[in-house]
N, CA, C and O atoms as a GROMACS GRO file, in nm:
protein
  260
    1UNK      N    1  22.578  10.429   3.922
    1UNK     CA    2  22.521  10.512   4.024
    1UNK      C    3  22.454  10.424   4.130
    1UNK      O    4  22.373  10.337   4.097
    2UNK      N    5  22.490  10.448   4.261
    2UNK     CA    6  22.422  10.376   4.387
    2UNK      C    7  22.248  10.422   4.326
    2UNK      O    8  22.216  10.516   4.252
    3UNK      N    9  22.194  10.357   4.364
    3UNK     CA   10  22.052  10.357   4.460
    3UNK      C   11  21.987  10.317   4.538
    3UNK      O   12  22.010  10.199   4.566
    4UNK      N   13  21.890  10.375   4.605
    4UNK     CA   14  21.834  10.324   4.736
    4UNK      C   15  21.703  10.314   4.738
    4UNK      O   16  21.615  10.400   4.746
    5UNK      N   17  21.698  10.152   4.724
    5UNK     CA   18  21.494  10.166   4.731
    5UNK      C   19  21.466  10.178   4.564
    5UNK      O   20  21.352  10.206   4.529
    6UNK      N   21  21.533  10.164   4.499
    6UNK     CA   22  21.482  10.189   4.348
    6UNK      C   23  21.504  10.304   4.340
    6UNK      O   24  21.524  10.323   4.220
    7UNK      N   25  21.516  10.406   4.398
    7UNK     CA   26  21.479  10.569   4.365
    7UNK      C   27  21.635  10.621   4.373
    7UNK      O   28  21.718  10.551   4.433
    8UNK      N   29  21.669  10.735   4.317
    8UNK     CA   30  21.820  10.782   4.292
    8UNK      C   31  21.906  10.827   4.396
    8UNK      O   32  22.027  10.847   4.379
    9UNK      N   33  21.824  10.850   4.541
    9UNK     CA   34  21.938  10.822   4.639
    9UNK      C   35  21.830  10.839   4.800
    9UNK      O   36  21.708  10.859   4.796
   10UNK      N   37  21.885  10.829   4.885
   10UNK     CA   38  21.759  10.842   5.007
   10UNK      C   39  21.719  10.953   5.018
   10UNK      O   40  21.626  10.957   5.099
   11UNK      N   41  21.757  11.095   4.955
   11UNK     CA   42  21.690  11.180   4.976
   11UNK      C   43  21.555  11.140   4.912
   11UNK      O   44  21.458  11.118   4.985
   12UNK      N   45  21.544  11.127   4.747
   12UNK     CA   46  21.465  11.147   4.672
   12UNK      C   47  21.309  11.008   4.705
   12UNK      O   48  21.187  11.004   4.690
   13UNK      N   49  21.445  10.899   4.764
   13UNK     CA   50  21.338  10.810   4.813
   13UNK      C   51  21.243  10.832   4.948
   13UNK      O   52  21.121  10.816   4.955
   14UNK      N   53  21.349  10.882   5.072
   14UNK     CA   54  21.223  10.975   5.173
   14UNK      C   55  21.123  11.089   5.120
   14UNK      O   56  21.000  11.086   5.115
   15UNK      N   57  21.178  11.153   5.097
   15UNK     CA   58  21.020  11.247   5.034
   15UNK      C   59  20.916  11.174   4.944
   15UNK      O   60  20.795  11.195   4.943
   16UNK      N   61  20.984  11.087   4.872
   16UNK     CA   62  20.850  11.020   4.755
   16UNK      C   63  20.806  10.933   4.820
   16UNK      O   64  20.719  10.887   4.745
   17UNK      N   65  20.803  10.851   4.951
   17UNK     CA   66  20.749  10.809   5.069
   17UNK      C   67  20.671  10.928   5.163
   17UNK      O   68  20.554  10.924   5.201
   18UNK      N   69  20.708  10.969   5.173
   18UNK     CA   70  20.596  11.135   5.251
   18UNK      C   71  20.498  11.170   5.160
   18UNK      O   72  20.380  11.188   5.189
   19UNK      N   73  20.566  11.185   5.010
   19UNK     CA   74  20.435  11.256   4.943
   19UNK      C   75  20.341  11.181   4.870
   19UNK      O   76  20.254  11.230   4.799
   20UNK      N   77  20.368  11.018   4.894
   20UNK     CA   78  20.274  10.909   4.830
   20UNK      C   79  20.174  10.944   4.892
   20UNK      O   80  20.176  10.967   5.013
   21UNK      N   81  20.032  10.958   4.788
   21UNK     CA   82  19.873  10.962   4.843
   21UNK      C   83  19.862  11.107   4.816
   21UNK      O   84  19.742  11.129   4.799
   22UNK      N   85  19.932  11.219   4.804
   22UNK     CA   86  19.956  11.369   4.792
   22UNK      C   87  19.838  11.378   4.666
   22UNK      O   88  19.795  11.306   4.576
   23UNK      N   89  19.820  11.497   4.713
   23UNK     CA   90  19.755  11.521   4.526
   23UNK      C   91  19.867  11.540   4.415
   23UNK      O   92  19.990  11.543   4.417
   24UNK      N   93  19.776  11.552   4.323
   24UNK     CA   94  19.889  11.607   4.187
   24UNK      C   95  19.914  11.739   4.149
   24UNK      O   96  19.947  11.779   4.037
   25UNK      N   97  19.896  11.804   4.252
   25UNK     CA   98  19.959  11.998   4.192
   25UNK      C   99  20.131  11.984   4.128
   25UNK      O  100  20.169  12.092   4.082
   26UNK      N  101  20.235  11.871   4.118
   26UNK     CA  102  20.322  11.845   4.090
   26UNK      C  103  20.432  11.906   4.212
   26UNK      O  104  20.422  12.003   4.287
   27UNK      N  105  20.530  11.812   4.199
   27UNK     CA  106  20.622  11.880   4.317
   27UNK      C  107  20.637  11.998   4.383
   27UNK      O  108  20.606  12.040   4.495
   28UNK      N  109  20.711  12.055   4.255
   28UNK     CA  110  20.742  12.225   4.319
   28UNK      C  111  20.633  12.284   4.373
   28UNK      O  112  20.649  12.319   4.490
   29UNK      N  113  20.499  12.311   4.313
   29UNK     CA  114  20.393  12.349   4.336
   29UNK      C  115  20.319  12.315   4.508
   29UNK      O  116  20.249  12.378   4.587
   30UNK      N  117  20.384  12.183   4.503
   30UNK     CA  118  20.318  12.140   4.681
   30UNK      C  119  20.458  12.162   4.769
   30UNK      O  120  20.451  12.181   4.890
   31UNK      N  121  20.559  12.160   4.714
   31UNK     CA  122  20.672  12.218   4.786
   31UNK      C  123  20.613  12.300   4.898
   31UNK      O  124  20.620  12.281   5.019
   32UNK      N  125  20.542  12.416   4.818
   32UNK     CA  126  20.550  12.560   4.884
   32UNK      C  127  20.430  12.529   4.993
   32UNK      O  128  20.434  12.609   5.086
   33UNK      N  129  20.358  12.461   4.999
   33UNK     CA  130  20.269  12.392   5.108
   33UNK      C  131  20.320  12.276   5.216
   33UNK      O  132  20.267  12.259   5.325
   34UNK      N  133  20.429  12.202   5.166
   34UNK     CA  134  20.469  12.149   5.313
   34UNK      C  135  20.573  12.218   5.386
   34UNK      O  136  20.644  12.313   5.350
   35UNK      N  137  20.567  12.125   5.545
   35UNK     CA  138  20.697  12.229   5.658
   35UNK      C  139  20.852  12.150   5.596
   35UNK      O  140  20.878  12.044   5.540
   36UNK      N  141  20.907  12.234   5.628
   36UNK     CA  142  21.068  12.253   5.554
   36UNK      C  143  21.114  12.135   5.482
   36UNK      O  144  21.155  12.114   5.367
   37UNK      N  145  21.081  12.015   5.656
   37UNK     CA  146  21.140  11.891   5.633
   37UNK      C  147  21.028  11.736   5.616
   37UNK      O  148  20.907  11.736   5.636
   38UNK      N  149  21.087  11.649   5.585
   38UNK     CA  150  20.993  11.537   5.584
   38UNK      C  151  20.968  11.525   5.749
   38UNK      O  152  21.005  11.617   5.822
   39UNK      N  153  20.912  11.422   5.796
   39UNK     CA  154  20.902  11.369   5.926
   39UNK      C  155  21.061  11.324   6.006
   39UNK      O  156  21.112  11.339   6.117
   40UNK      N  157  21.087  11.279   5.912
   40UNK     CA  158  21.257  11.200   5.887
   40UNK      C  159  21.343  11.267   5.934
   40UNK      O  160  21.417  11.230   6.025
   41UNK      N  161  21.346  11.438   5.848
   41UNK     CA  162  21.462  11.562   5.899
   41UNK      C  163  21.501  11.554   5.695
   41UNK      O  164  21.591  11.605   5.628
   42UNK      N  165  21.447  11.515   5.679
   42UNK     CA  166  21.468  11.549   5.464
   42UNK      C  167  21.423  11.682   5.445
   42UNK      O  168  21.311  11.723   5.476
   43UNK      N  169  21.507  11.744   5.396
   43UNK     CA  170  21.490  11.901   5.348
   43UNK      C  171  21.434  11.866   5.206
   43UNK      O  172  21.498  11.821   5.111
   44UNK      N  173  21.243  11.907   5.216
   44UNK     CA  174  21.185  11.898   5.095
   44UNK      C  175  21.259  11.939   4.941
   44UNK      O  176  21.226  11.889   4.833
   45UNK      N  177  21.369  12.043   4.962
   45UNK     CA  178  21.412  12.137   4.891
   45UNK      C  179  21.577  12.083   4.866
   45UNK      O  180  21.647  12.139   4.781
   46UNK      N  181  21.625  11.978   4.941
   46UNK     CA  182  21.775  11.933   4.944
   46UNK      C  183  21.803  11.930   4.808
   46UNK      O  184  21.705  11.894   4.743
   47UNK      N  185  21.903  11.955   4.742
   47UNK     CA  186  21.931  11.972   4.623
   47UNK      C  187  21.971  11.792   4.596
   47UNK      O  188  21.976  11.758   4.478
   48UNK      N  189  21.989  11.715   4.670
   48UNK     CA  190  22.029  11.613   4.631
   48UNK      C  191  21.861  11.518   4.581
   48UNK      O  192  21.858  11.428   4.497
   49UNK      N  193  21.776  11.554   4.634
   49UNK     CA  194  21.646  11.487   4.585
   49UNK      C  195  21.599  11.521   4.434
   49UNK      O  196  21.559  11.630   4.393
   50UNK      N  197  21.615  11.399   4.359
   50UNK     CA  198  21.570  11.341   4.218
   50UNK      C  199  21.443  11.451   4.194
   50UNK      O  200  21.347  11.374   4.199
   51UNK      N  201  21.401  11.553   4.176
   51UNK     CA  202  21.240  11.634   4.114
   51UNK      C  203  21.233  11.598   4.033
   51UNK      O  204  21.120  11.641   4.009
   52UNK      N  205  21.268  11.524   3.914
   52UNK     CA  206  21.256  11.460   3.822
   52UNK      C  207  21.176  11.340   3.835
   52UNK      O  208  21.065  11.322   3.785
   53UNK      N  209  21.254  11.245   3.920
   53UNK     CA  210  21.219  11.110   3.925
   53UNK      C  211  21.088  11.148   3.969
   53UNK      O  212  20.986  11.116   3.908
   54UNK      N  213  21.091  11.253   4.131
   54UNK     CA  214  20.936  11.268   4.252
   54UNK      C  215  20.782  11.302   4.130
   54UNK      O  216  20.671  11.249   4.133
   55UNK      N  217  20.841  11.420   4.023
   55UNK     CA  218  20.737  11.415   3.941
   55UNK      C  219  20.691  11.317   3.811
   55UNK      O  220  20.586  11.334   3.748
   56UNK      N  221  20.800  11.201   3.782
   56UNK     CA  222  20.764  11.062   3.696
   56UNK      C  223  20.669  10.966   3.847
   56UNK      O  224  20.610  10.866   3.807
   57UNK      N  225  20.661  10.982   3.936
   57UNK     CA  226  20.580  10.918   4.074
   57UNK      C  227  20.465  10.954   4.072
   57UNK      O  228  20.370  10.881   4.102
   58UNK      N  229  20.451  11.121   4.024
   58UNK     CA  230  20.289  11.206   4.037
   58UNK      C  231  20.228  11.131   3.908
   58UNK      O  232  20.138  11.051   3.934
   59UNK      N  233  20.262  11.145   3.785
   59UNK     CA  234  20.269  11.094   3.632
   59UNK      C  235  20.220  10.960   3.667
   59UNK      O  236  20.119  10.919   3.610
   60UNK      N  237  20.276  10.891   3.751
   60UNK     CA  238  20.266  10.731   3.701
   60UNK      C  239  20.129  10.736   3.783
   60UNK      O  240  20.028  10.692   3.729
   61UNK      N  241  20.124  10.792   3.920
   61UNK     CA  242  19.958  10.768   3.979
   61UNK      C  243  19.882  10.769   3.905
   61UNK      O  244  19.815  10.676   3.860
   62UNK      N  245  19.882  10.944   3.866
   62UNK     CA  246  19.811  10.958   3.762
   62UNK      C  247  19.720  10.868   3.652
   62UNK      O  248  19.600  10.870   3.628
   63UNK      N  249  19.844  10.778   3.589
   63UNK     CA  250  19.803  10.684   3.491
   63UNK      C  251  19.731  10.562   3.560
   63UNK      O  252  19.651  10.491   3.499
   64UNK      N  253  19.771  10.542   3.705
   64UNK     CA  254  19.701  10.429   3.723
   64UNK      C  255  19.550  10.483   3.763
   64UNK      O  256  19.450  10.427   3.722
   65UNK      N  257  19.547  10.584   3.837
   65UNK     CA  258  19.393  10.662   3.926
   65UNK      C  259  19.298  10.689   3.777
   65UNK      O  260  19.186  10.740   3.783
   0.00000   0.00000   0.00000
């Protein structure tokens, strides 16, 4: 499998760049609080972005904060 940036493809890596520093309500949950797209034109919601990987990113802050 390609990747980009370490993360599972540029969707999943632009948004987990937007939502670094975010709180931890977990993805879906802050989904419904940002506008559609990243800054970029990334559809928060693109089916191609990793929610898996974006919420092992919230997890790992977590462990370090």
């Amino acid at each position: 499998m390609t990747r980009y940036n370490g993360w599972a493809n540029y969707e999943t890596w632009n948004v987990a760049m937007w939502l670094q520093g975010c709180n931890d309500m977990g993805y879906n949950a802050m989904r419904q609080h940002l506008p559609e797209r990243t800054p970029d034109g990334v559809r928060y919601d693109d089916p191609k972005v990793d929610v898996k990987e974006i919420e092992e990113m919230f997890l790992e802050s977590d462990d370090v904060g």
